[in-house]
BAFI-3210 file (N, C-alpha, C; in Angstrom, 3 decimals, decimal comma, padded with zeros to 6 digits):
// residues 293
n [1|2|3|4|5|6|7|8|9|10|11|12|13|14|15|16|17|18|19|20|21|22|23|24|25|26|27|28|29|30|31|32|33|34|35|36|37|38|39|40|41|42|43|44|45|46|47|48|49|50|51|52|53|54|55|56|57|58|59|60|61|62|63|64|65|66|67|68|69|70|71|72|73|74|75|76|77|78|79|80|81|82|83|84|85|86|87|88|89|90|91|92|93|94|95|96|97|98|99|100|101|102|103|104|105|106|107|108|109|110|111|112|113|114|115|116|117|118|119|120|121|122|123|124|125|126|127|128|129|130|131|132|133|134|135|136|137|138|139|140|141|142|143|144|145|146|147|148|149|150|151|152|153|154|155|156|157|158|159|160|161|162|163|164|165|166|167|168|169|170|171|172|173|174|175|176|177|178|179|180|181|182|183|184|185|186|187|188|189|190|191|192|193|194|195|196|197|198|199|200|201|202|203|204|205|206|207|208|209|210|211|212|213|214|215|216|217|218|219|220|221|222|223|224|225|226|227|228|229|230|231|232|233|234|235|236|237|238|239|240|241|242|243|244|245|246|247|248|249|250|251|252|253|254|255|256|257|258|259|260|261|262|263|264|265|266|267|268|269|270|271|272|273|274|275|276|277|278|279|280|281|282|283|284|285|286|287|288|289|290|291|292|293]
n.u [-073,440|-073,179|-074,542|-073,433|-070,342|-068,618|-066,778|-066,784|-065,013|-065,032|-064,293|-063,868|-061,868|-058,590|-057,689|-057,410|-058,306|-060,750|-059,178|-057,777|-060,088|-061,506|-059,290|-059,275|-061,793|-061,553|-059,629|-060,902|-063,048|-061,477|-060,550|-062,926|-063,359|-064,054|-064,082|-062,169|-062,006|-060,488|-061,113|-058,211|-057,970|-058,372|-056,558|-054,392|-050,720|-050,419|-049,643|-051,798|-053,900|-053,287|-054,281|-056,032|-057,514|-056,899|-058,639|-059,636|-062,038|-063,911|-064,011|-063,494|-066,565|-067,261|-068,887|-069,058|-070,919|-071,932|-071,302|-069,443|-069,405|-067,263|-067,290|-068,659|-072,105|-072,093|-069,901|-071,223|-073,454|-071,817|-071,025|-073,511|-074,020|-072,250|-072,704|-075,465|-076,465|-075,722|-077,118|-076,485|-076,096|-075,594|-073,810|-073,808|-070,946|-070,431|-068,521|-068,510|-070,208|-073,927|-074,869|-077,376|-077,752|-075,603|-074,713|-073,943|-072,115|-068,152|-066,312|-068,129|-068,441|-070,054|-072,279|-072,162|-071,201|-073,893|-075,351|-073,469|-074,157|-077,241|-078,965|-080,189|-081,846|-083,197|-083,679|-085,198|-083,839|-084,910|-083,473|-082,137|-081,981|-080,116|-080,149|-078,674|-080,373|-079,770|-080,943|-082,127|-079,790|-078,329|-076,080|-074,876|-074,943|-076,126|-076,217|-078,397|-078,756|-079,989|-080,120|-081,049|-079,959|-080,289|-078,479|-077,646|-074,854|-071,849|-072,504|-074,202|-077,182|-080,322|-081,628|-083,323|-086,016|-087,938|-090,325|-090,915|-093,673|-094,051|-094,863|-096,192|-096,073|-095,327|-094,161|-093,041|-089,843|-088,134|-085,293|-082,813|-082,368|-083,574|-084,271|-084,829|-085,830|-084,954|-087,379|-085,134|-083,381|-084,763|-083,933|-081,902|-080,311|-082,878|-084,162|-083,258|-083,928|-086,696|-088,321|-090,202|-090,424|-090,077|-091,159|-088,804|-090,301|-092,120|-093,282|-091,993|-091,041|-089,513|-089,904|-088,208|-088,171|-085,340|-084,794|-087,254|-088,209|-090,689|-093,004|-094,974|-094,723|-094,393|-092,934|-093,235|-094,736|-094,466|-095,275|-093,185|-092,917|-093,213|-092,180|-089,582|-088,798|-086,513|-085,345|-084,197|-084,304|-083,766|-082,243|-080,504|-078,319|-076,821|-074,797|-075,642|-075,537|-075,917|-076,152|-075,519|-076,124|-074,452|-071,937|-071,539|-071,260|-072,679|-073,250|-075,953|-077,049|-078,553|-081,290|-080,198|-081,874|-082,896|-083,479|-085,173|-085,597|-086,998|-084,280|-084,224|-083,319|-082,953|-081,436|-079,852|-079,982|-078,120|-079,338|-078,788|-080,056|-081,292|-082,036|-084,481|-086,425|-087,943|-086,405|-083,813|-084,478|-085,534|-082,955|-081,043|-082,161|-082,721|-085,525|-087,378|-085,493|-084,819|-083,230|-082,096|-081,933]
n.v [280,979|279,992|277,984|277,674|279,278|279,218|276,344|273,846|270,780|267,407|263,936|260,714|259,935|258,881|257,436|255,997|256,276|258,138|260,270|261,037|261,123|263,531|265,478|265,148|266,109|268,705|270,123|269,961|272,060|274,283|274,911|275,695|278,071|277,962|279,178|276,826|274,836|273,147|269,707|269,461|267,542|265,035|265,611|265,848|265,938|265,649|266,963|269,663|271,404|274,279|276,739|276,439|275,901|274,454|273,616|273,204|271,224|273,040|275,842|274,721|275,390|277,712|280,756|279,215|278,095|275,776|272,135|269,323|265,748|263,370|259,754|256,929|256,725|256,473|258,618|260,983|260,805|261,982|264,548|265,799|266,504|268,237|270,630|270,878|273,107|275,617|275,886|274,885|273,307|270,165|267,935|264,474|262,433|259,349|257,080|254,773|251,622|250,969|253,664|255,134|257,708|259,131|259,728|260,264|259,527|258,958|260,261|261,423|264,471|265,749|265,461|266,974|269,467|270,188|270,088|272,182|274,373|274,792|272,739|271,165|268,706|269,084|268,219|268,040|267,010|265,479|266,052|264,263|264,947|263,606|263,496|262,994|263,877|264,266|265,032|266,896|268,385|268,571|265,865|265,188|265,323|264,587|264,776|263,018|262,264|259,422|257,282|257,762|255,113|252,969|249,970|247,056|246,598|244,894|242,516|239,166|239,624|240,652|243,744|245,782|248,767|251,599|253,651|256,352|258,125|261,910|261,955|260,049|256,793|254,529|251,745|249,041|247,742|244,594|243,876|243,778|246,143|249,538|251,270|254,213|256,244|258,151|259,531|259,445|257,015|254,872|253,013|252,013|250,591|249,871|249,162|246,878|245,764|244,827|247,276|249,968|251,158|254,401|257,584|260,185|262,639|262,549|263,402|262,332|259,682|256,857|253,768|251,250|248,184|246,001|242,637|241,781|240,359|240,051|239,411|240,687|242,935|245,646|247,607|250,881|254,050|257,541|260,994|263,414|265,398|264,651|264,315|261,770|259,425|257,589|255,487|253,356|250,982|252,168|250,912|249,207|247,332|246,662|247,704|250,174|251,585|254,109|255,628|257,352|257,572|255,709|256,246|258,128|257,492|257,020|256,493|255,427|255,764|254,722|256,557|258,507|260,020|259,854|261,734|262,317|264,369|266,246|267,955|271,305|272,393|271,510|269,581|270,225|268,344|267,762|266,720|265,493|266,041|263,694|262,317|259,873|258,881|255,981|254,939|254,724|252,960|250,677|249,985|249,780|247,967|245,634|245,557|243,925|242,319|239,562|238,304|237,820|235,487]
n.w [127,959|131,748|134,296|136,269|137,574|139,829|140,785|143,333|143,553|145,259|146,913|147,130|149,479|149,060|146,705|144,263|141,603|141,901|142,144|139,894|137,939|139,465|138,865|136,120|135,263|136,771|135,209|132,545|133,245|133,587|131,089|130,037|131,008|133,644|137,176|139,998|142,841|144,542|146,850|148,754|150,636|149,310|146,923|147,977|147,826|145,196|141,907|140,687|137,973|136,720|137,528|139,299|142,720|145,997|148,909|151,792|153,629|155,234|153,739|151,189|150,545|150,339|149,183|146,804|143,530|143,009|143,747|143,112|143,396|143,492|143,362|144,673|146,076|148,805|149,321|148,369|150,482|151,927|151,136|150,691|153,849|153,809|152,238|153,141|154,548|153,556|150,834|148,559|145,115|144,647|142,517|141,435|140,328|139,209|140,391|141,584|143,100|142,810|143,114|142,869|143,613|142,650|139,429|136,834|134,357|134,700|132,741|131,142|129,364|127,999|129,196|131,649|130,383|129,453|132,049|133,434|131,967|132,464|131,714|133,101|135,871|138,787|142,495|145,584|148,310|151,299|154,236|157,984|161,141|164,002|167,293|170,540|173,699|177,409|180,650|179,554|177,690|175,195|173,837|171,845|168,001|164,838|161,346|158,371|155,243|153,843|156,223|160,230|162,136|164,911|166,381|167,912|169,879|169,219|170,554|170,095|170,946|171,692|171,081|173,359|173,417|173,254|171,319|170,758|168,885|168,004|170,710|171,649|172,662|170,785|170,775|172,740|171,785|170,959|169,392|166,722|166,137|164,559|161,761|160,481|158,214|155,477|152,295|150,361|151,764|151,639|149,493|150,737|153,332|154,466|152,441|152,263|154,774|154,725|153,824|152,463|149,277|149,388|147,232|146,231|146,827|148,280|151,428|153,528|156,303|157,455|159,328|160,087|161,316|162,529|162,483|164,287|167,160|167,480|165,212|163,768|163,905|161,777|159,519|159,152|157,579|158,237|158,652|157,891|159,390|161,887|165,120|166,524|168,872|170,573|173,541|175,769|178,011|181,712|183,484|181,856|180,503|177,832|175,141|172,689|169,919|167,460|164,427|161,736|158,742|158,257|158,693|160,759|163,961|167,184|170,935|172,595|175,682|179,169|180,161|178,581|175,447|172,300|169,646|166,687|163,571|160,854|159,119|159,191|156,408|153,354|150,730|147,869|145,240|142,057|138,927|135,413|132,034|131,692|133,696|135,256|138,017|138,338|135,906|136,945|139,237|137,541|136,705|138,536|140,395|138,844|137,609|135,701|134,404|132,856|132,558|135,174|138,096]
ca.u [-073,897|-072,661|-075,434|-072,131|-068,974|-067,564|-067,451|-065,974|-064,808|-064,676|-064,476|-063,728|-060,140|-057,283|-058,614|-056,178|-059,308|-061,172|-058,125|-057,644|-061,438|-061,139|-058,348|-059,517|-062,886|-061,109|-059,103|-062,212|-063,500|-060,943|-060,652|-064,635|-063,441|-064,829|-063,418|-062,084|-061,358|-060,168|-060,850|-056,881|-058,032|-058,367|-055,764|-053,092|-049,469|-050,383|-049,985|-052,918|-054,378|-052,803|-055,615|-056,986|-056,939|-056,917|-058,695|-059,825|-063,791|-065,129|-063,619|-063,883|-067,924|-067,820|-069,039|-069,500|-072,215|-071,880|-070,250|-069,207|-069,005|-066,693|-067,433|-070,373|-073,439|-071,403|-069,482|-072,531|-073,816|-071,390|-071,021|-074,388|-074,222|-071,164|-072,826|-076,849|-076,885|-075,452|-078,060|-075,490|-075,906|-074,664|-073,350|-072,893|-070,482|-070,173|-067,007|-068,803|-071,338|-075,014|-075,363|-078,453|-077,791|-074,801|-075,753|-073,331|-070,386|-066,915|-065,811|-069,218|-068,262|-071,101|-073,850|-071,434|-071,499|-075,350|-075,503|-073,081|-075,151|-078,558|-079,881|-080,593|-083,269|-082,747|-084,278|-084,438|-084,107|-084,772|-082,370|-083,043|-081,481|-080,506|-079,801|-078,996|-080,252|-079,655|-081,150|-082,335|-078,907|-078,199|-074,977|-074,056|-076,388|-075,374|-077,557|-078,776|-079,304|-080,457|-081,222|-080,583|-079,949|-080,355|-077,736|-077,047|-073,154|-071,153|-073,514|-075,194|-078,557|-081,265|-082,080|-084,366|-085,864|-089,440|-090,146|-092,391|-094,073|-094,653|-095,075|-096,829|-095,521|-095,369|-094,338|-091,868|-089,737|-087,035|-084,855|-081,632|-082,401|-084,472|-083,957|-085,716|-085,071|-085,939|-087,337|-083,775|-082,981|-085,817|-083,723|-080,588|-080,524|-084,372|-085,072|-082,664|-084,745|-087,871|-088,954|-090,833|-089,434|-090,878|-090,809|-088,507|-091,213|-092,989|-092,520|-092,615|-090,421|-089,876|-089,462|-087,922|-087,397|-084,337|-085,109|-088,111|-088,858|-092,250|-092,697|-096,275|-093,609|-093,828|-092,415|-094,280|-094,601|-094,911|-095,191|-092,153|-092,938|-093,120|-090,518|-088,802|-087,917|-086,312|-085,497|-083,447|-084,494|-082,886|-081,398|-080,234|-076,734|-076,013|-074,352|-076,464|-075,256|-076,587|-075,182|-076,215|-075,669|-073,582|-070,640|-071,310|-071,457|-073,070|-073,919|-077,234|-076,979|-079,391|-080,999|-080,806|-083,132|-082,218|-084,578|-084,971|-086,515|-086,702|-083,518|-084,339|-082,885|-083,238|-080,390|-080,213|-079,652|-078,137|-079,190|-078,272|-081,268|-081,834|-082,611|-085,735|-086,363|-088,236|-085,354|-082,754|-085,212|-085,363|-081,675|-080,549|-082,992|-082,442|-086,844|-088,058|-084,720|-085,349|-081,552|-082,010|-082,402]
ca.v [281,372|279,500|278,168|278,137|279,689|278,780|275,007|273,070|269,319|266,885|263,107|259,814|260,010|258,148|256,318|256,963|256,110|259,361|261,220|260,684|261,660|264,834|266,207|265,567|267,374|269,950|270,741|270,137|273,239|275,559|275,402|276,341|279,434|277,664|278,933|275,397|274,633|270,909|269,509|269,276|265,861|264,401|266,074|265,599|266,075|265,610|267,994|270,142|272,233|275,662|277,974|275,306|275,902|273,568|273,815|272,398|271,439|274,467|276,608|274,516|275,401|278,885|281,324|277,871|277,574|274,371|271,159|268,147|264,766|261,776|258,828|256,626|257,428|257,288|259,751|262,014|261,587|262,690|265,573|266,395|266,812|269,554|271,270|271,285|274,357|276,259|275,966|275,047|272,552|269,098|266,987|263,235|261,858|258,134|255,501|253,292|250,684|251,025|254,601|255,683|259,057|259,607|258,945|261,118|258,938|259,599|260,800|262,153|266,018|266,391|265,709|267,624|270,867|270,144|270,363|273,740|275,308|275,177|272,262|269,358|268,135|269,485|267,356|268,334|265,891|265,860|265,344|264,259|265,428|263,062|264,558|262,370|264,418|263,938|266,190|268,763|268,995|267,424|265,848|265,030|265,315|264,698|264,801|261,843|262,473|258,226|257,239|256,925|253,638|252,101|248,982|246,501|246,924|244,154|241,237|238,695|238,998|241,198|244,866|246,339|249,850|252,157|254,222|257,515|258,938|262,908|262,307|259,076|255,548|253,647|250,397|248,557|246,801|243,811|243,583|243,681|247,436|249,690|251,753|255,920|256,245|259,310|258,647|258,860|256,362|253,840|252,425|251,402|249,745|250,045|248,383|245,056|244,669|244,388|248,167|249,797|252,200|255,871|258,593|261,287|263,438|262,193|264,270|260,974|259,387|255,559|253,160|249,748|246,945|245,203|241,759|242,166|239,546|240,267|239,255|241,404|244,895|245,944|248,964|252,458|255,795|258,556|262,658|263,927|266,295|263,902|263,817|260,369|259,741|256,377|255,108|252,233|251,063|252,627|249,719|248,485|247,647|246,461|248,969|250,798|252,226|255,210|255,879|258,515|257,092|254,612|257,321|258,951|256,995|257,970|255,749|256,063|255,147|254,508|257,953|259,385|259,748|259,602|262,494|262,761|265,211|266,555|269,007|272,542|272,899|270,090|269,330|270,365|267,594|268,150|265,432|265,788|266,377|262,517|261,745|259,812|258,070|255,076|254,298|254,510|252,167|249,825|249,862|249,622|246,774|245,049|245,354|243,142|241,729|238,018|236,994|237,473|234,000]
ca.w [129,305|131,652|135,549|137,506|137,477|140,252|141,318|143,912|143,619|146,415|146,256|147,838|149,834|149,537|145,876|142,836|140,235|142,512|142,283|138,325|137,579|139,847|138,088|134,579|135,521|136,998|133,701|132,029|133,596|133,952|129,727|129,951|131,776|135,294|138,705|140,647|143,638|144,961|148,238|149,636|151,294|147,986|146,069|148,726|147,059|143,937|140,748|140,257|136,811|136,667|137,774|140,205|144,104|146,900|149,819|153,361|153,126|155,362|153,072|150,255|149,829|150,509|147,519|145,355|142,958|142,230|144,126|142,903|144,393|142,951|144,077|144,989|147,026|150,050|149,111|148,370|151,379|153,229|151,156|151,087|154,776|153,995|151,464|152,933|155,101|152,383|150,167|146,999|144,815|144,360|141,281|141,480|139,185|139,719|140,295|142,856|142,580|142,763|142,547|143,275|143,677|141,486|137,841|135,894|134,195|134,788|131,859|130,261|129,700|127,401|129,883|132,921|130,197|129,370|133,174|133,459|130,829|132,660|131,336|134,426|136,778|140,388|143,232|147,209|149,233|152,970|155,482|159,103|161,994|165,159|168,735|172,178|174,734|178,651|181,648|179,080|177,090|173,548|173,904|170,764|166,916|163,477|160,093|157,907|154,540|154,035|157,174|161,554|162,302|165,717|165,878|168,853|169,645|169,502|170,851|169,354|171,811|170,953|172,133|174,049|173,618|173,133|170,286|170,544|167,986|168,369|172,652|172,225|172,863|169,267|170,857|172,974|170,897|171,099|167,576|166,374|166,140|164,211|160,744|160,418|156,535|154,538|151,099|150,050|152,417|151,141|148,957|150,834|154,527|155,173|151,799|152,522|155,647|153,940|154,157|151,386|148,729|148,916|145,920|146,936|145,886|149,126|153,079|154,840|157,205|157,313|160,485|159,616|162,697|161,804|163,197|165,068|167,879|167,080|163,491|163,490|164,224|160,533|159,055|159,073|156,913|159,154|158,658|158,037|160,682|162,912|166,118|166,161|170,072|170,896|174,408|176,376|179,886|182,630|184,021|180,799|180,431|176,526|174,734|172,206|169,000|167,085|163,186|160,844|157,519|158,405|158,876|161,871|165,051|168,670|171,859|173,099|176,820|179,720|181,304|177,593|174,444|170,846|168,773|165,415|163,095|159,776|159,209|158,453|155,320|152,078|150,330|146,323|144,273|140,764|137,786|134,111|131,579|131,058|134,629|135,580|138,935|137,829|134,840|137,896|139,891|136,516|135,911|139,733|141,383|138,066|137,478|134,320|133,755|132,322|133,016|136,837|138,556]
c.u [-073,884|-073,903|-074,608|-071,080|-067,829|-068,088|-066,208|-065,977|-063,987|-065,017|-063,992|-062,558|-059,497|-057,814|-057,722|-057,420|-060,287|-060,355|-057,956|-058,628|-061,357|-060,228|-058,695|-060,521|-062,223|-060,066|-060,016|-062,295|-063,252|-060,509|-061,790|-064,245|-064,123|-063,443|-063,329|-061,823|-061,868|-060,261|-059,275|-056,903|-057,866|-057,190|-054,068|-051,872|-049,443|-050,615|-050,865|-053,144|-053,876|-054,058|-056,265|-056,895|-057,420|-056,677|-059,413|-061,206|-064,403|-065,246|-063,752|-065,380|-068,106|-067,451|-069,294|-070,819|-072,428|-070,717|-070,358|-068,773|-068,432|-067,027|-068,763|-071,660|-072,907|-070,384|-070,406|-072,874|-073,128|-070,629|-072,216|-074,293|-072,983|-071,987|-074,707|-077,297|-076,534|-075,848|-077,122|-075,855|-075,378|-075,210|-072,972|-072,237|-069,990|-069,021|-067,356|-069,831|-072,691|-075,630|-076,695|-078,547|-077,060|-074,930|-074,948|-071,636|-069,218|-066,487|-067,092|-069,041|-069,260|-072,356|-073,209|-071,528|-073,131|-075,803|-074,775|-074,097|-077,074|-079,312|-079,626|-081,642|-082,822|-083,954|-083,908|-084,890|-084,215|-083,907|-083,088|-081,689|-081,261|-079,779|-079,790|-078,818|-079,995|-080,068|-080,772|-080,879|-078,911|-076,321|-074,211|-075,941|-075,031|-076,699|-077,241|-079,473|-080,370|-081,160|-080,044|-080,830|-079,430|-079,998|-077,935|-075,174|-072,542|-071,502|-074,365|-077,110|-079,404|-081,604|-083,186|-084,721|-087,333|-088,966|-090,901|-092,169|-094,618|-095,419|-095,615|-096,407|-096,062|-095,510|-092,664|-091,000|-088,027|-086,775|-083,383|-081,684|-083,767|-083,777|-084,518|-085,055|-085,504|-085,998|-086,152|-083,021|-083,372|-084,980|-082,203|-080,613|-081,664|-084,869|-084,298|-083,162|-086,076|-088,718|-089,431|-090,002|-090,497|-090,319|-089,784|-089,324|-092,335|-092,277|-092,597|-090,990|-091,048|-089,534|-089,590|-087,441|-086,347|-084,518|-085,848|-088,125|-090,103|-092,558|-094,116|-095,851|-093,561|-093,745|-093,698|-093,797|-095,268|-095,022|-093,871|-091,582|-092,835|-091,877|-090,690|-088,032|-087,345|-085,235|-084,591|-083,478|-083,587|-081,789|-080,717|-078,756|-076,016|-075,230|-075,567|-075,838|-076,351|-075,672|-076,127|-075,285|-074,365|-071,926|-070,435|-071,815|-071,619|-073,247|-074,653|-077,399|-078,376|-079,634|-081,192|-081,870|-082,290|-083,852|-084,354|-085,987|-085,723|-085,830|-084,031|-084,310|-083,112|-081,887|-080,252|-079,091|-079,811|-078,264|-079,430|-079,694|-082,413|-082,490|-084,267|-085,760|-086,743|-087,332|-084,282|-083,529|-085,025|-084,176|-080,732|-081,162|-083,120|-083,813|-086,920|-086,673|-084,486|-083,909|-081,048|-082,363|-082,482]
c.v [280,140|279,269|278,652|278,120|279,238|277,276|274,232|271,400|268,690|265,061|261,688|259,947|258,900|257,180|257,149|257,132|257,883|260,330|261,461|261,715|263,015|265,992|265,962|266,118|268,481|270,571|270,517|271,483|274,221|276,009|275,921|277,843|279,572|278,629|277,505|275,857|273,029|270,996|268,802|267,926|264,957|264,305|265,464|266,373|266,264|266,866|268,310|271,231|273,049|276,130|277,435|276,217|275,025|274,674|272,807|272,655|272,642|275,526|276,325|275,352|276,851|279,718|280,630|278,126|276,440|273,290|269,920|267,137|263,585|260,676|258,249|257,081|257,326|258,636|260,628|262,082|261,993|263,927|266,426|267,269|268,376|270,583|271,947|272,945|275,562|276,757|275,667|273,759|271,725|267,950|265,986|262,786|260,650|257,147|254,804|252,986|250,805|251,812|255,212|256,902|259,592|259,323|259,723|259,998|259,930|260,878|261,690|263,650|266,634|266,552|266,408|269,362|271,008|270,944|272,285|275,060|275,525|274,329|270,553|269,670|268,371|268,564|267,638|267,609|265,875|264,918|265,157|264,658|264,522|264,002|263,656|263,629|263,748|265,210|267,156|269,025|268,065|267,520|265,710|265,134|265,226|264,776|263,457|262,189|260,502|257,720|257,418|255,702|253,094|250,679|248,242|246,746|245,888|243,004|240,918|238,807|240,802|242,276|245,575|247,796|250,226|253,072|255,400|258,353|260,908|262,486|260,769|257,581|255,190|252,132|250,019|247,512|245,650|243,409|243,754|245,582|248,019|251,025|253,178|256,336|257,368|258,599|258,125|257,297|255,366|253,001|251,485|250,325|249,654|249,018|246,770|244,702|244,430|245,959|248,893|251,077|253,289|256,563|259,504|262,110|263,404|262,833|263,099|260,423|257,301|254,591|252,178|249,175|246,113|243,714|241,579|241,190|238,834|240,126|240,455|242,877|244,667|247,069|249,822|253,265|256,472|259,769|262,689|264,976|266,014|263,894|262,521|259,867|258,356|256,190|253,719|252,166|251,833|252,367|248,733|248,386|247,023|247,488|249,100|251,948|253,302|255,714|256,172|257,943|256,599|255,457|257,575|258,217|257,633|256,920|256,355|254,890|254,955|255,816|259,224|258,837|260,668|260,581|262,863|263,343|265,559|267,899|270,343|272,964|271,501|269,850|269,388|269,675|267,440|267,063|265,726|265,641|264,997|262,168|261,092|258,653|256,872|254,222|254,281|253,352|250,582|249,241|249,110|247,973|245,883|244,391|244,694|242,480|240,082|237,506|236,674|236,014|234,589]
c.w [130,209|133,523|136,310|136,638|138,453|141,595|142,034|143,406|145,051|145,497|147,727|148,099|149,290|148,331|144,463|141,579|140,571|141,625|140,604|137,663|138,376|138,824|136,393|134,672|135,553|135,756|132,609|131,886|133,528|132,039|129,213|130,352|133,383|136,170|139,151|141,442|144,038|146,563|148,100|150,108|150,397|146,875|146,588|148,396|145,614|143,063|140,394|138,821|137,134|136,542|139,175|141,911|144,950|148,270|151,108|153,082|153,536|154,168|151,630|149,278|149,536|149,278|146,293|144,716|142,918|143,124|143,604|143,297|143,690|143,535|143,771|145,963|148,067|150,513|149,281|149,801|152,245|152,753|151,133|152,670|154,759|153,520|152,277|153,546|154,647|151,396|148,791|146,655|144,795|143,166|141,715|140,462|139,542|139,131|141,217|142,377|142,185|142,399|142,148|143,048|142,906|140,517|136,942|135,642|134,595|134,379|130,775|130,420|128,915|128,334|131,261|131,848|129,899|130,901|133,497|132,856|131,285|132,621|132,542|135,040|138,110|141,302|144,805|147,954|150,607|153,911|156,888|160,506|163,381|166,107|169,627|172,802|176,209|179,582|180,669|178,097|175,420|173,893|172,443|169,524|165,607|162,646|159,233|156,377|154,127|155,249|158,644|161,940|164,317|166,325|167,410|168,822|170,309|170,622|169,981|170,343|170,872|172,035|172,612|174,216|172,731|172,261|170,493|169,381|168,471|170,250|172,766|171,787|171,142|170,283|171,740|172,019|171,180|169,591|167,918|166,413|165,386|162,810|160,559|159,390|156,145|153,175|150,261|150,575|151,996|150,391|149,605|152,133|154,787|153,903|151,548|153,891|155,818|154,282|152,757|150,341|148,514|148,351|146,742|146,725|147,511|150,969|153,510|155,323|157,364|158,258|160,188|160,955|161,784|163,003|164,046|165,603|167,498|165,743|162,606|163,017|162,567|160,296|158,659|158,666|157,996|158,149|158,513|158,949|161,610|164,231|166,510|167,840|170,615|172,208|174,859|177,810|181,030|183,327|183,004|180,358|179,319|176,072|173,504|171,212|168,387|165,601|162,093|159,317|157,316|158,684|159,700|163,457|166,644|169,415|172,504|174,968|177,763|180,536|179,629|176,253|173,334|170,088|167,627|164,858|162,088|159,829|158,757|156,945|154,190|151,194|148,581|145,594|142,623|139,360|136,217|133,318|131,741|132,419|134,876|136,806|138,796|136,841|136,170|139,066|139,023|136,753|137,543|140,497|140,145|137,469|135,850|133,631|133,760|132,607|134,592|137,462|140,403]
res [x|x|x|x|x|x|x|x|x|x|x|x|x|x|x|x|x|x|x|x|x|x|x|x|x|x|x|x|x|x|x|x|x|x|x|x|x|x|x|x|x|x|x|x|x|x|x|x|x|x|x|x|x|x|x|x|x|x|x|x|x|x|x|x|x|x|x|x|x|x|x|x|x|x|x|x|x|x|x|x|x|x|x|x|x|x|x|x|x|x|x|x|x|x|x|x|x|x|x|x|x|x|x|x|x|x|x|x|x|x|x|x|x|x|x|x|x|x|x|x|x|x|x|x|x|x|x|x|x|x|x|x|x|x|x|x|x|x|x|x|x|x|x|x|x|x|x|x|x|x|x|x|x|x|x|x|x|x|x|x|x|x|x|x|x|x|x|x|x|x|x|x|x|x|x|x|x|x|x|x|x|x|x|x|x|x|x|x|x|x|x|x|x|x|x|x|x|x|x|x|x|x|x|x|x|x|x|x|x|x|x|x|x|x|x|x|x|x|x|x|x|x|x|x|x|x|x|x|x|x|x|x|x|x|x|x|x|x|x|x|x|x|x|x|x|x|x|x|x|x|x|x|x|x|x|x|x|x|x|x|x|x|x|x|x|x|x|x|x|x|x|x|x|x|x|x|x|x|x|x|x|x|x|x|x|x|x|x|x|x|x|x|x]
***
């Protein structure tokens, strides 16, 4: 008996080691008696499994039980963001570095049918939602499963811009920018600029200054409920970046406002029986290891 039957695979583009691992999954599967289908972006030209089908991502997810992500945690998240409003699962199976989120070897088909068969650790993670509005409209929004990030663009000087919490002023602040992590997030850009690491297990919302002026400006857990509204003088004429997990880029100009909030929906994250957050904390940040200098 089998959780899913029918499972998509997606993966890092244009990466022959991706491309390799894809296709031996996917004939994996289809000798289980799986349904496949390949993201097309991935697959390209290349010779696919007899049974397989290749398709274009919208289309990819739809009717899936089950998706799978090659790659490293950038990958993930930027299939999370395909997969969240869907409500379908997602599998990391990791070929990039750090891996946080992906934790399933390559080639491990025992702990990928462990997983088929029913037996893993599911985990929902919250996504966050940004939006620039202007006179009442939202011009542009993307989603953030890690974090929105607040950058200077292309100057070395330091930017200028107010933060409100739920309607009420936080703080003016001069930095290099500013970080709005979900617990997912905790561990990646928010926690190399000294921000703290929260459980996923935890609704909270995390505001990291990246170079604060102010050396006092230290990072805050909020509500996860919280709306997130950030600001740039009127008369302010740097440019002003805006990037949703480092993927998705916006400019936040003078006149508009940058709002973030927790997405609707959570994102279902699939991990093999052995998983435990603390041993991926251990193993990752390299905790009690005596050969670190």
């Amino acid at each position: 008996m089998h959780a899913f039957k029918k499972i998509a695979i997606t993966g890092k583009p244009q990466d022959a080691g991706t491309l390799e691992t894809v296709l031996h999954i996917a004939g994996h599967l289809l000798k289980r008696g799986m349904e496949v289908a390949l993201d097309s972006a991935i697959v390209g030209n290349a010779p696919t499994p007899s049974g397989s089908r290749c398709l274009d991502s919208p289309a990819l997810v739809e009717g899936t039980d089950l998706v799978i992500s090659v790659g490293g945690d950038g990958t993930l998240l930027h299939t999370a963001r395909l997969v969240v409003d869907h409500g379908i699962p997602l599998l990391g199976v990791n070929r990039g570095r750090l891996g946080f989120l992906v934790d399933l070897p390559p080639y491990d088909f025992d702990g990928l049918d462990a997983v088929l068969g029913g037996d893993f650790i599911e985990v929902d993670r919250i996504l966050l939602r940004a939006e620039i509005h202007r006179q009442g409209k939202v011009l542009v929004s993307s989603l953030a499963l890690n974090d929105v990030v607040l950058y200077k663009w292309n100057t070395a000087r330091l930017i200028e811009f107010r933060t409100y919490i739920d309607g009420s002023l936080l703080t003016p602040h001069r930095a290099d920018g500013i970080i709005i992590a979900t617990p997912t997030g905790s561990t990646a850009y928010a926690l190399a600029t000294g921000g703290p690491i929260v459980h996923p297990a935890v609704d909270a919302i995390t505001l990291v200054p990246v170079c604060p002026h102010t050396l006092s400006n230290r990072p805050l857990v909020i509500s996860a409920d919280s709306l997130i509204e950030v600001e740039v003088p009127d008369d302010y004429i740097q440019r002003v970046g805006v990037s949703c997990d480092g993927q998705s880029d916006m400019g936040l100009q003078p006149g508009s406002r940058l709002r973030i909030r927790r997405h609707d929906h959570r994102v279902r994250l699939i991990h093999p029986p052995h998983y435990r957050y603390f041993d991926i904390l251990r193993a990752k940040l390299r905790w009690g290891d005596t050969n670190t200098h």
